[in-house]
C-alpha positions as CSV (number, residue, x, y, z in Angstrom):
1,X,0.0,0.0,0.0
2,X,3.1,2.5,0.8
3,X,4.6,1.7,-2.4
4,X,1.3,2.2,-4.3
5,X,0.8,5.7,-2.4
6,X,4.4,7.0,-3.1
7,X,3.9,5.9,-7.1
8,X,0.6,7.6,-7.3
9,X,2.2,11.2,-5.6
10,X,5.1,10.7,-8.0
11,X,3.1,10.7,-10.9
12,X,0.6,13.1,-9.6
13,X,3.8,15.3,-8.7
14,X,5.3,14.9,-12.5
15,X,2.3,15.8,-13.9
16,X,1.3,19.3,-11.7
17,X,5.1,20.4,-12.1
18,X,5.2,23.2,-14.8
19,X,8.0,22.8,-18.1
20,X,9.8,25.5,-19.0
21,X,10.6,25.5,-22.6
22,X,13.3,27.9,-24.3
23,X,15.7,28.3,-27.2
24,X,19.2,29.2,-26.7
25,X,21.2,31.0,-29.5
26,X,24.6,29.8,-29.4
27,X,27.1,32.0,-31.5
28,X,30.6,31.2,-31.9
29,X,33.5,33.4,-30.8
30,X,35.0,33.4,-34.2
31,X,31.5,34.2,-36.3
32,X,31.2,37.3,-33.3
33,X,32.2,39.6,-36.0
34,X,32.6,40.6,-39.4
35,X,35.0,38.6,-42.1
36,X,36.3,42.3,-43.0
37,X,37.5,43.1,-40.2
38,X,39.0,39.6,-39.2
39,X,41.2,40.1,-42.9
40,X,43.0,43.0,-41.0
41,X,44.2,41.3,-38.0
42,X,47.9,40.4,-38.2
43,X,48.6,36.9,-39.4
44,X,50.7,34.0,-38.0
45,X,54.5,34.2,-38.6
46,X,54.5,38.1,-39.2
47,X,57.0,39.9,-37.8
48,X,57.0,42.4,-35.2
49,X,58.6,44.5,-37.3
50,X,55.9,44.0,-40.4
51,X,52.8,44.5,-37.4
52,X,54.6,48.0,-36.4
53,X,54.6,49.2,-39.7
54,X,51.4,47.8,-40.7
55,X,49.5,49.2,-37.8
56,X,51.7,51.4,-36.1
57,X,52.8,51.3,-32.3
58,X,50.6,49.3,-30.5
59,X,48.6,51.0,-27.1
60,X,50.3,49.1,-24.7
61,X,53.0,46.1,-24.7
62,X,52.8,43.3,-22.0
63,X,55.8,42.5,-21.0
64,X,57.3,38.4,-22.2
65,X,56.5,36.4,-19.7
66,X,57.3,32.4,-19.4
67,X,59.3,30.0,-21.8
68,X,59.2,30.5,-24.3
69,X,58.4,34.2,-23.8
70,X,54.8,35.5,-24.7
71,X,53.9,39.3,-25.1
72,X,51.0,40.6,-26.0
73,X,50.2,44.3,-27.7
74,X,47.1,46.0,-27.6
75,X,45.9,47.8,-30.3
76,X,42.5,49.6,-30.6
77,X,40.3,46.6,-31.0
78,X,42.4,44.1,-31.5
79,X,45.5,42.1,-29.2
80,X,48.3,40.3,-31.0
81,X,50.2,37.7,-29.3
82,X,53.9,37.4,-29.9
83,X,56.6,34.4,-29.4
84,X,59.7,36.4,-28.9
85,X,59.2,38.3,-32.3
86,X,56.7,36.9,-33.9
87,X,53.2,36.6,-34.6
88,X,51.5,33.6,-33.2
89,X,47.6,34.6,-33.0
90,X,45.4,38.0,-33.0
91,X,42.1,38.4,-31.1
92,X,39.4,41.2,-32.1
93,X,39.0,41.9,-27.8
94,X,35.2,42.0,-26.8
95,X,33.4,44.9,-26.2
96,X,29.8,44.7,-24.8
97,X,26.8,45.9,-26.8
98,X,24.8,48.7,-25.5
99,X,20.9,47.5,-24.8
């Protein structure tokens, strides 16, 4: 008889409880913006040397840290990440849209 009782307030339990249904819009980092832009961002293997003159000097330089050393420069917009001297990925950075 107990087991009976705690099946029927399962099921009467199950069947009160409200569902909440929603979609979720899933966007990947790299479709985040516009292919135009992404053609301007400095490419793996460039120089340091070949971003200055492309872009100018950057904002701010991080200082190399670990091994092998890693800087980063900040430009307006962008970061480019650096293995002693060279080029091995650029980042748009994120900026929040206004609601």
């Amino acid at each position: 008889m107990k087991i009976l009782n705690a099946r029927l307030l399962a099921c009467s339990l199950a069947l009160t409880t409200p569902v909440a249904w929603a979609d979720t819009l899933t966007i990947p980092v790299g479709q985040q913006h516009s292919s135009a832009v992404s053609n301007e961002l400095p490419r793996r293997g460039l120089s340091a040397a070949s971003v200055i003159q492309r872009h100018g000097e950057p904002a701010v330089r991080h200082p190399a840290i670990g091994e092998p050393p890693i800087s980063r420069w900040d430009y307006q917009g962008f970061s480019v990440y650096f293995e002693a001297s060279t080029v091995v990925h650029s980042v748009h950075q994120h900026r929040p849209r206004a609601n």
